[in-house]
C-alpha positions, 0 to 999 in steps of 0.5 A: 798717775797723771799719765794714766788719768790722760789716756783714762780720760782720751779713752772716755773722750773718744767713747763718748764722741763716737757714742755721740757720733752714732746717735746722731747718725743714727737719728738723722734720716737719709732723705732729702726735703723733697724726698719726704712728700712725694706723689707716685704715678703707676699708670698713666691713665688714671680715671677722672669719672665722677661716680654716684658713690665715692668708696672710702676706706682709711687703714693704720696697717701698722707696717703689716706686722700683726697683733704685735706692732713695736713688741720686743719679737723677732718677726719672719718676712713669711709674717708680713707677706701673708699679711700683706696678702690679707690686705690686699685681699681685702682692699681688692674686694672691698674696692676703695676709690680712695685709701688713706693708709698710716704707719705703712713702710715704704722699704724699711729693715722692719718689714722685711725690706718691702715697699708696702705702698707700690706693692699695694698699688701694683696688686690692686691696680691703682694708678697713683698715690700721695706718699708722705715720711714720718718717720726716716731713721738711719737705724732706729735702736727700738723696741728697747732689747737686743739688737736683733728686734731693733727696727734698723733703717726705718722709712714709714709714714702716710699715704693716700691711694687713689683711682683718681689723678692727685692734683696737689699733695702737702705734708703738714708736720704737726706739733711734737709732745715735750720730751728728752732729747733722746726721745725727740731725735727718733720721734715719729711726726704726726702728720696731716696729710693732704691730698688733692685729687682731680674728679672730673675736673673739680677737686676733692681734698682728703686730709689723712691723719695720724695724731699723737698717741700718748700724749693728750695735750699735744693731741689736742693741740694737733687736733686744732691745727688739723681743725684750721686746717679742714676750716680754710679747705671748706672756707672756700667751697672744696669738698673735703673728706677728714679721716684717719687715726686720730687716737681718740673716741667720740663716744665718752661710753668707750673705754679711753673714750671723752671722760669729762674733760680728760680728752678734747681732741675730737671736740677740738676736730670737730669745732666749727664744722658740719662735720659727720662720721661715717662710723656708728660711735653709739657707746652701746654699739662695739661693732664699729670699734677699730681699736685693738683688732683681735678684741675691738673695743675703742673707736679710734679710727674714723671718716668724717664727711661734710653732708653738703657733698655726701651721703653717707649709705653704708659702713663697713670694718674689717679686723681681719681673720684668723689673725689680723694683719694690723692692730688696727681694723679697717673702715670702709665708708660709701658716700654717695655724691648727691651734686656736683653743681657747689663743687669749684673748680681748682683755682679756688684751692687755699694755701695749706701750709704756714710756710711759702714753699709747699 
């Protein structure tokens, strides 16, 4: 009896150490620290040229896997490569200066292995991108299933497309929600990104960002970092555009929207600036919602400007037909640039991250 309950017990033992073993494998990423924030250079001779209006576009392309992002489906690569052609298609038209892109995969198993970001970059002739990691599982045993719809190695995160040389580029992990540590293991950081490009010599900041979607204290908590964040930036002169999905709305009218005080996050983003909004948020007014694609009903992703840099003249979305390729629409913004003559010059760029290694 004794003896039985000793291999019973081994038995048990290795079971639970090799389940540990896997976990742990599993949730670590392969990529190193330098790895996670990297600028990507395509060509080498990126315009500089200062132009009269500025062409903004910011895009969560949810990895390019349509209307069905994180369901429990197995998707053909025939999916995502159509996707990406409709993507392509309408960045090409829509000729962004600068692209700020979330949850778009950089050779993951879930999207069929394709580097979305230089395939992007190559179609459209960009010369050079800020790349940052989120989210950079071994193998990542999600949606909840068979093992057939399991993401596998997923390498994702945020990044910045720019016809402008990038300066200076910053991955800002931003604070985690409580939960178990399961959970937290293969949690994907929320990210403000910050990418300094160089137009005609002076330096324009735009600071990407991805908030926390489920979890509203922590969003907000997210929401003041970004806030400090934008404040030392414009503290000292630097233009700075703020875009990106920020999981909430500014209009109480929308659904999900401020309901009282159930959801600060855009105040919290907001405090303290001159900040607008390139999108229409009027409660009244639906066709500048971005959130869900095939039947838009909350603005969630948005384009903030300091109007003592721009002008906002005209603003477009894009949700894609028939089907989308993201749950997401697309924002386009045309900012005109009335002067150059407040803009300093890159010396006066503040540290932006808390710690002395950037």
């Amino acid at each position: 009896m004794k003896r039985a309950l000793r291999i019973l017990g081994l038995v048990v033992g290795g079971l639970v150490l090799g389940l540990a073993g896997v976990f742990f494998w599993a949730s670590s990423g392969a990529l190193s620290d330098d790895e996670l924030a990297q600028v990507r250079t395509y060509t080498a001779q990126p315009d500089t040229t200062r132009p009269d209006t500025l062409t903004v576009t910011t895009y969560n392309i949810g990895y390019l896997s349509g209307m069905r992002n994180n369901e429990p489906v197995v998707r053909p690569d025939s999916l995502f490569h159509a996707n990406m052609d409709q993507a392509a298609g309408y960045l090409r038209a829509a000729a962004p200066d600068i692209v700020a892109l979330q949850e778009i995969d950089f050779g993951g198993a879930r999207a069929a292995h394709v580097h979305q970001l230089d395939t992007l970059a190559a179609r459209l002739g960009y010369p050079g991108a800020a790349q940052a990691v989120n989210w950079d599982e071994r193998y990542l045993p999600f949606p909840y299933g068979r093992p057939a719809v399991h993401f596998g190695r997923t390498l994702s995160g945020q990044a910045v497309l720019s016809r402008f040389p990038v300066r200076r580029h910053v991955r800002r992990t931003l604070p985690r929600p409580p939960q178990p540590f399961f959970r937290d293991a293969f949690y994907l950081d929320r990210l403000a990104q910050v990418g300094v490009v160089d137009v005609d010599g002076r330096p324009l900041a735009v600071i990407n960002v991805h908030l926390e979607a489920f979890d509203v204290g922590t969003r907000e908590t997210q929401a003041r970092v970004v806030n400090d964040l934008y404040r030392r930036l414009a503290d000292r002169g630097i233009p700075t555009l703020l875009l990106g999905d920020f999981n909430s709305s500014l209009s109480s009218g929308e659904e999900g929207g401020q309901a009282g005080a159930e959801d600060a996050t855009m105040q919290h983003i907001l405090a303290g600036t001159d900040l607008r909004s390139a999108v229409n948020t009027a409660s009244a007014d639906t066709a500048s919602a971005t959130y869900p694609a095939d039947a838009p009903a909350r603005t969630i992703d948005h384009i903030f400007y300091p109007p003592q840099f721009f002008e906002a003249v005209d603003t477009q979305r894009w949700c894609g037909r028939p089907a989308p390729p993201s749950d997401h629409c697309a924002v386009t913004a045309a900012l005109r640039l009335p002067s150059r003559a407040k803009w300093p010059s890159h010396e006066a760029l503040p540290p932006l991250e808390d710690s002395p290694t950037e």
